[in-house]
C-alpha positions in Angstrom: -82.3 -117.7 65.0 -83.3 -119.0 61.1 -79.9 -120.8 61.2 -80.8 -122.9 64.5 -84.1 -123.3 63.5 -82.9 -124.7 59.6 -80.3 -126.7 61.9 -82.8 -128.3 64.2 -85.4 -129.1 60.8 -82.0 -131.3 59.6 -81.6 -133.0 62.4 -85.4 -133.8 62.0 -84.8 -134.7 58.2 -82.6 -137.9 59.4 -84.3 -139.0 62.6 -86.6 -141.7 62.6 -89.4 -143.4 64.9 -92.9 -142.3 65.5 -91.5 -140.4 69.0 -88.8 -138.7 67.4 -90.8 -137.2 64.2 -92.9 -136.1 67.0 -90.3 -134.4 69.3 -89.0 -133.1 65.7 -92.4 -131.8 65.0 -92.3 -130.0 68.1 -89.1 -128.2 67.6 -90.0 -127.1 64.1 -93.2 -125.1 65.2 -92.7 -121.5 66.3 -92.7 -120.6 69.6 -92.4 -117.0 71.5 -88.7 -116.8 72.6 -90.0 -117.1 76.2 -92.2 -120.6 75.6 -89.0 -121.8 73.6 -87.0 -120.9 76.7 -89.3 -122.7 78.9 -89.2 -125.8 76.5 -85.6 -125.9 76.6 -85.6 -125.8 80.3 -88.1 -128.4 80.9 -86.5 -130.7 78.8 -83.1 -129.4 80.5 -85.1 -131.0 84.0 -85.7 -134.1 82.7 -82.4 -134.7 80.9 -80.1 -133.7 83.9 -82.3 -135.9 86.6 -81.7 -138.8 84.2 -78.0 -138.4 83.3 -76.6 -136.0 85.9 -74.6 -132.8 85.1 -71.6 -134.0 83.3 -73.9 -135.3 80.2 -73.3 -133.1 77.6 -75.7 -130.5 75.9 -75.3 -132.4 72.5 -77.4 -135.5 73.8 -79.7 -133.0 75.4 -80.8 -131.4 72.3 -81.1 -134.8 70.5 -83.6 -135.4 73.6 -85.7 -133.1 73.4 -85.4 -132.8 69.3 -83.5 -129.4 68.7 -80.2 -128.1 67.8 -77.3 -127.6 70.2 -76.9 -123.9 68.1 -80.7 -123.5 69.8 -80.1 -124.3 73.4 -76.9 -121.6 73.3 -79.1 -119.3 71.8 -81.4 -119.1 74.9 -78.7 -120.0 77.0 -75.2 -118.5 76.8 -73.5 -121.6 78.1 -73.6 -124.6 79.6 -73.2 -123.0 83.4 -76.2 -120.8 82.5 -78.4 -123.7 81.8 -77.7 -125.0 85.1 -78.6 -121.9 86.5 -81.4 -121.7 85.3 -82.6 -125.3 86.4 -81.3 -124.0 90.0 -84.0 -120.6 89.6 -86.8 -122.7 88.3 -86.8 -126.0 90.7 -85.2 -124.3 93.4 -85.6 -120.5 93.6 -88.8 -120.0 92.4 -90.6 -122.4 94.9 -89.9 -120.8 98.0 -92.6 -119.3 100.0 -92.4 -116.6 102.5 -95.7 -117.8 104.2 -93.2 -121.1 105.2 -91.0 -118.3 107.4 -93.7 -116.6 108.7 -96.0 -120.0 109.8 -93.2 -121.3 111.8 -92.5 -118.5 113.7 -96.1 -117.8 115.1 -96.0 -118.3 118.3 -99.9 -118.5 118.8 -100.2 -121.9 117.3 -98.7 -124.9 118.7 -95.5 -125.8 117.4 -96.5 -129.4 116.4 -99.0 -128.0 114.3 -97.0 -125.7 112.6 -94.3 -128.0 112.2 -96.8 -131.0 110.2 -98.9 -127.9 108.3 -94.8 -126.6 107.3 -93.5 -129.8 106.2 -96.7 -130.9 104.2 -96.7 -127.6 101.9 -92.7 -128.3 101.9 -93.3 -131.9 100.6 -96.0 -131.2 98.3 -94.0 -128.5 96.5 -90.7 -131.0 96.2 -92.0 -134.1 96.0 -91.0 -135.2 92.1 -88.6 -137.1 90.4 -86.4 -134.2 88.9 -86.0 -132.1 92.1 -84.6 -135.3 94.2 -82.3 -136.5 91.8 -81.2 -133.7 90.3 -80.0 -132.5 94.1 -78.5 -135.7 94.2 -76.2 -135.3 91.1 -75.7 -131.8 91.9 -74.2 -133.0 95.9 -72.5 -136.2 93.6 -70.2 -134.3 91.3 -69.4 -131.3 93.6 -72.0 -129.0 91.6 -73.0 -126.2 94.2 -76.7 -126.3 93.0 -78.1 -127.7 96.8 -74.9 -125.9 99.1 -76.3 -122.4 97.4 -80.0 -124.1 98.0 -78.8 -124.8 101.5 -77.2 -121.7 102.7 -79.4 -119.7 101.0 -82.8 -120.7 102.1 -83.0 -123.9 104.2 -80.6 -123.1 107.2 -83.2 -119.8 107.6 -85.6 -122.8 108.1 -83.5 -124.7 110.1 -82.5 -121.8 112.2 -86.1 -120.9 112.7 -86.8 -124.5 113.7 -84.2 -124.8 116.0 -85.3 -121.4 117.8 -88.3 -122.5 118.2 -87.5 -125.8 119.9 -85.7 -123.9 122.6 -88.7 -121.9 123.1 -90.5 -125.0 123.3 -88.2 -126.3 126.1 -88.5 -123.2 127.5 -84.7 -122.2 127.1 -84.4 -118.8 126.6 -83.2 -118.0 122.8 -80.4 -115.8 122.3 -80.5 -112.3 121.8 -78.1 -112.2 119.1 -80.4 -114.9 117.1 -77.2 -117.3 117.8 -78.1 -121.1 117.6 -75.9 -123.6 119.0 -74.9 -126.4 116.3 -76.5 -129.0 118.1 -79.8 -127.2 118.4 -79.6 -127.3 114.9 -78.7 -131.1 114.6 -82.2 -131.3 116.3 -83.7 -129.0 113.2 -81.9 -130.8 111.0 -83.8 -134.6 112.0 -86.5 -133.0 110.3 -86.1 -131.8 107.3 -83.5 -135.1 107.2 -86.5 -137.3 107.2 -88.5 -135.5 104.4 -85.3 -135.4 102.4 -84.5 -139.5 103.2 -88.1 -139.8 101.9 -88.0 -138.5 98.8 -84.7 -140.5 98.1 -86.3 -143.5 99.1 -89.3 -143.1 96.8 -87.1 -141.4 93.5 -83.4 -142.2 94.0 -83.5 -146.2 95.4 -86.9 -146.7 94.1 -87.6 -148.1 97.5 -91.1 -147.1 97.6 -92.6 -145.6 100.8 -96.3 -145.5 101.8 -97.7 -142.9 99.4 -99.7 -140.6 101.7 -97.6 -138.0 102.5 -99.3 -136.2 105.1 -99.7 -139.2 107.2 -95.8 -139.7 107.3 -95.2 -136.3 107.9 -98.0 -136.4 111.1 -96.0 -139.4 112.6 -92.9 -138.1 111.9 -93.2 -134.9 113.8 -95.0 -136.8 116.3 -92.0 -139.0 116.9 -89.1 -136.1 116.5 -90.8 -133.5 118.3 -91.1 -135.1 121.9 -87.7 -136.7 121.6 -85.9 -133.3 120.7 -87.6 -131.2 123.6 -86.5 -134.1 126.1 -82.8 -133.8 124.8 -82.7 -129.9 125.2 -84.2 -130.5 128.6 -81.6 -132.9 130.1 -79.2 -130.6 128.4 -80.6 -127.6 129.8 -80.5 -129.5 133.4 -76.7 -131.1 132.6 -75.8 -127.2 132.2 -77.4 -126.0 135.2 -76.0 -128.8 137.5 -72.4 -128.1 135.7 -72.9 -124.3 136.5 -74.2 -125.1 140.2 -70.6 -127.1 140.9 -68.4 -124.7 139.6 -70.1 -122.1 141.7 -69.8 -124.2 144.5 -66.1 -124.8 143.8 -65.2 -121.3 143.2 -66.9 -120.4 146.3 -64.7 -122.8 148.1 -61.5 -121.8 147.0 -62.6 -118.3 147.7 -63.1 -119.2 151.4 -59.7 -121.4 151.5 -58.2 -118.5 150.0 -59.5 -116.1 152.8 -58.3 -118.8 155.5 -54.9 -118.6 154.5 -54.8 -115.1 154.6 -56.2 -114.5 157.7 -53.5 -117.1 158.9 -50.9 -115.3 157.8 
């Protein structure tokens, strides 16, 4: 650890400008290993939603005013770094009242839907989660498909179950969800997603109050997506009628000609 330390107080020795005697200042003091850690990781955030994964850990630590000997001595490698932006920005901001809200039945489903998708929003909406999912999508990092399969499809799932429900079309046993019931799911989350890329990504900036957009989102999705698993429902039910009524018919042409021979 001295070795890093005397390491990053060089690279302090030669750098110059207000800002960077300050960062250098920073990376001198002691810190517990776990603040240092955290430091390393926050500045880790930042760096990677600026310059994407492929930057190398060498410009990070000139960032944030340490050695690249430090960073490896919190984190092992490169790969491990990343994971541990995936635990912090990712991991550690799900909550299991999320699950839970959406699938109680008592409450209407719009109102579960906005109350979800406004504790959703508020706990992703920043500059380093959006872009940093974008990169990570970009360069074929598996950060958001791990994210995805992981965590949001149980969403997604949940949501699409509960539109069914809400069309009243009986869910499957089984928990099964057909992959255009979760198109429909998808729309939603979609939107909140497109949102935040608007605002962060093309800097394309969207009205700022959040839980207004999310009320007249739902309020536009909602209605559409019940009507289209309605007229599917009905599509199905006329398809099913027909073939019952042709089977039936070649049931009786088939007794016909066996009676007439």
């Amino acid at each position: 650890m001295r070795r890093a330390e005397q390491s990053s107080r060089k690279l302090c020795s030669h750098a110059k400008g207000r800002a960077v005697e300050k960062r250098c200042r920073h990376a001198n003091a002691r810190f517990p290993p776990a603040q240092r850690r955290q430091m390393i990781l926050s500045g880790a955030l930042s760096f990677f939603a600026e310059h994407g994964f492929e930057a190398d850990t060498r410009e990070l630590a000139s960032q944030i005013g340490i050695s690249q000997a430090l960073i490896y001595r919190y984190f092992k490698s490169k790969n491990a770094l990343i994971d541990g932006v995936y635990n912090h920005i990712y991991k550690s901001r799900w909550k299991a009242e999320w699950k839970l809200g959406l699938m109680d039945s008592s409450k209407p489903l719009d109102r579960r839907l906005k109350r979800f998708y406004k504790s959703y929003l508020s706990t992703f909406d920043e500059y380093e989660w959006i872009r940093i999912s974008v990169f990570s999508g970009l360069k074929g990092n598996d950060l958001v498909r791990r994210y995805f399969q992981s965590v949001v499809k149980r969403l997604i799932r949940i949501v699409a179950r509960e539109l069914r429900r809400e069309s009243g079309i009986p869910v499957p046993i089984n928990g099964a969800v057909d992959n255009f019931d979760l198109e429909l799911a998808w729309n939603f989350h979609a939107g909140m997603i497109y949102l935040l890329m608007r605002r962060y990504v093309f800097q394309v900036t969207p009205p700022a109050n959040n839980d207004e957009l999310i009320e007249q989102t739902i309020d536009q999705l909602l209605p559409g997506s019940i009507r289209v698993l309605k007229g599917r429902k009905r599509t199905a039910f006329r398809s099913e009628g027909t073939q019952r009524a042709l089977l039936h018919s070649n049931e009786l042409g088939a007794q016909k000609r066996s009676k007439g021979t």
